[in-house]
C-alpha positions in Angstrom: -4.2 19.8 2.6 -3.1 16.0 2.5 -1.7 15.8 5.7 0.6 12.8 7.0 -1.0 11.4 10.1 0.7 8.6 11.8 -1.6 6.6 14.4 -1.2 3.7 16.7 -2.2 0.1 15.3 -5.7 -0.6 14.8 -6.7 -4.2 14.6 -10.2 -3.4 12.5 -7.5 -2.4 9.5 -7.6 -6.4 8.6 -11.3 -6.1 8.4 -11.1 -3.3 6.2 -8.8 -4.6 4.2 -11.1 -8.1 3.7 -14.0 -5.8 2.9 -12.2 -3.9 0.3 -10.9 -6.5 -1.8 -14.4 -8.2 -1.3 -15.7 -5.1 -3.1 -13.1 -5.1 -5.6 -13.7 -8.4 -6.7 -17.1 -8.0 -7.0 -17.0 -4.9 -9.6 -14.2 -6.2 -11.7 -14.4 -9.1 -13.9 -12.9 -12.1 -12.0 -11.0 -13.2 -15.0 -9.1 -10.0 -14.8 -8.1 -9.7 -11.1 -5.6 -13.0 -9.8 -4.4 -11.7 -6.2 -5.3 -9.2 -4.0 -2.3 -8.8 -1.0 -2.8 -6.4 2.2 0.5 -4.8 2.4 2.4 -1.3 3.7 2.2 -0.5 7.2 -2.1 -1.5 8.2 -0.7 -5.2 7.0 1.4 -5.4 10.1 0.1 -6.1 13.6 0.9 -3.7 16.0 2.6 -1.2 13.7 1.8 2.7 14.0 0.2 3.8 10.5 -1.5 6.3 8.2 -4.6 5.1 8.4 -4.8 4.1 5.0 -5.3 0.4 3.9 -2.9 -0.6 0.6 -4.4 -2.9 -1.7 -1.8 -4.9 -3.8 -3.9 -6.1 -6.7 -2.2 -8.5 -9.3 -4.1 -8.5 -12.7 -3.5 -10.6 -15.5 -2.7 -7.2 -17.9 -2.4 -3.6 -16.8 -3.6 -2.9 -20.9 -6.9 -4.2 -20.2 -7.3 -3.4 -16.4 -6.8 0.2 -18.2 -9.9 0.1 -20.6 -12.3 -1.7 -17.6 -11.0 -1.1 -14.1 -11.0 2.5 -14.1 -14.4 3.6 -14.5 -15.8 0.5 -12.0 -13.1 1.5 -9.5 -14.5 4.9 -9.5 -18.0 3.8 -9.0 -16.6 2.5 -6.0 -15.0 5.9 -4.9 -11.7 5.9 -6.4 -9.7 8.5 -7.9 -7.2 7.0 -11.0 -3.8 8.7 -11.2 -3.5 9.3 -14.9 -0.2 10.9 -14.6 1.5 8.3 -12.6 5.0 8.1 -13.6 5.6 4.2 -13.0 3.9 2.6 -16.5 4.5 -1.2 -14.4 1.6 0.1 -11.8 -2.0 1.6 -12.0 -2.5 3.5 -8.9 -5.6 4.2 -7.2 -6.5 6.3 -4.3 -10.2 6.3 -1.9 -10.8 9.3 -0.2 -9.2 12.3 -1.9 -8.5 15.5 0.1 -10.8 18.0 -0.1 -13.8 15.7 -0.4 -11.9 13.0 2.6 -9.5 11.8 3.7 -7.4 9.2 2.0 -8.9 5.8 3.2 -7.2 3.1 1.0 -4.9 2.8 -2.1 -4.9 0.5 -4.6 -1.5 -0.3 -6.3 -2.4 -2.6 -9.8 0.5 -4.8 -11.4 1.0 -7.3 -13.1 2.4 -10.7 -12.0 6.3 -10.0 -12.6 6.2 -6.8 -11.0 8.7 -5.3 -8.8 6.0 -4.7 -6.1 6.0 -8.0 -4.8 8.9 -8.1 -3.8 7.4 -5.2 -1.0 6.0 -8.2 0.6 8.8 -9.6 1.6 9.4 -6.2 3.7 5.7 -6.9 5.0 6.4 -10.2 6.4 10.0 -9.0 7.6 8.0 -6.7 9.9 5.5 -9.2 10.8 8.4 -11.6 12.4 10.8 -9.0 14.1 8.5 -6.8 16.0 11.9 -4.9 17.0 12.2 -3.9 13.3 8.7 -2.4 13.3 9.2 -0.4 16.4 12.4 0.8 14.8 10.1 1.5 11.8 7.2 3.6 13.9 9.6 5.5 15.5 10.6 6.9 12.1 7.6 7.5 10.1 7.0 9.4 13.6 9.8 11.9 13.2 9.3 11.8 9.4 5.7 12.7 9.8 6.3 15.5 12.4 9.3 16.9 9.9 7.5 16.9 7.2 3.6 17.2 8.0 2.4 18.4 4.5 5.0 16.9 2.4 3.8 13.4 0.9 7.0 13.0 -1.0 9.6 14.3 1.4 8.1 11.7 3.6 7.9 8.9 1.4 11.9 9.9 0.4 13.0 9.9 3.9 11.7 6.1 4.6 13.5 4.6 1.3 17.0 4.1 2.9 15.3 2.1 5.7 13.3 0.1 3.6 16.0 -1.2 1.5 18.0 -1.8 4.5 15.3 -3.8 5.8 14.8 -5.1 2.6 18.4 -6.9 2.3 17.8 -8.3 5.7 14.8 -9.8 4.2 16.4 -11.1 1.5 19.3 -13.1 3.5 17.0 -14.1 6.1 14.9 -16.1 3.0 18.2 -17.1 1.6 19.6 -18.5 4.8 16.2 -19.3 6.6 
């Protein structure tokens, strides 16, 4: 079972993060790879999590990060979602229940992406540590709700988000 485990802040996710995209450099080819972002919940100090670090990894083509960063991402203990829905994003998860639990994700675009934008939400957080405690309080509830249900989870967060996200947006357009 993939449970959804929410727990307080730990500062050591920044090191994990550095490590991990250390690593991932390291077995793709540097050409390929042009950003690596720590983003989602373990990017923001303070912030209650699922202890699972998300990897935003910006590659210069999702065509060839398809025929080389698959099989060297599994070497390092990643599981590739084949079936993902989203053809802008590869998506990559360490740690698959039964053999773990999930440790880190890694979500591959390309640099026009969408998903950059999710950054924006990321340093929203960062600044207004009244938004994140809003934020903790309901990935609480949504995690106790829904304890088994990755999806229900993730579906209950989206109207937040995007609220959060247009604050974002106007506080960048009228700094």
């Amino acid at each position: 079972m993939d449970e959804i485990i929410i727990t307080d802040y730990n500062p050591n996710w920044v090191l994990l993060f550095e490590q991990e995209a250390v690593s991932i450099r390291a077995f793709l080819d540097g050409d390929l790879i042009t950003r690596i972002e720590h983003f989602g919940s373990t990017a923001v100090p303070g912030l209650a999590a699922k202890p699972i670090i998300d990897l935003l990894v910006e590659v210069r083509s999702l065509a060839e990060a398809k025929q080389v960063a698959v099989s060297q991402l599994e070497y390092l203990g990643y599981a590739y979602w084949v079936d993902n829905p989203d053809p802008q994003r590869m998506f990559f998860v360490k740690g698959l229940p039964p053999t773990g639990p999930r440790t880190h994700h890694i979500h591959m675009v390309e640099p026009d992406s969408e998903l950059w934008e999710r950054l924006l939400f990321r340093d929203h957080l960062r600044k207004h540590s009244d938004e994140a405690e809003r934020y903790a309080r309901l990935k609480y509830n949504l995690a106790q709700r829904f304890f088994s249900d990755r999806e229900a989870y993730t579906t209950g967060k989206v109207e937040y988000i995007e609220s959060v996200m247009q604050k974002a947006r106007q506080h960048l357009a009228n700094p």
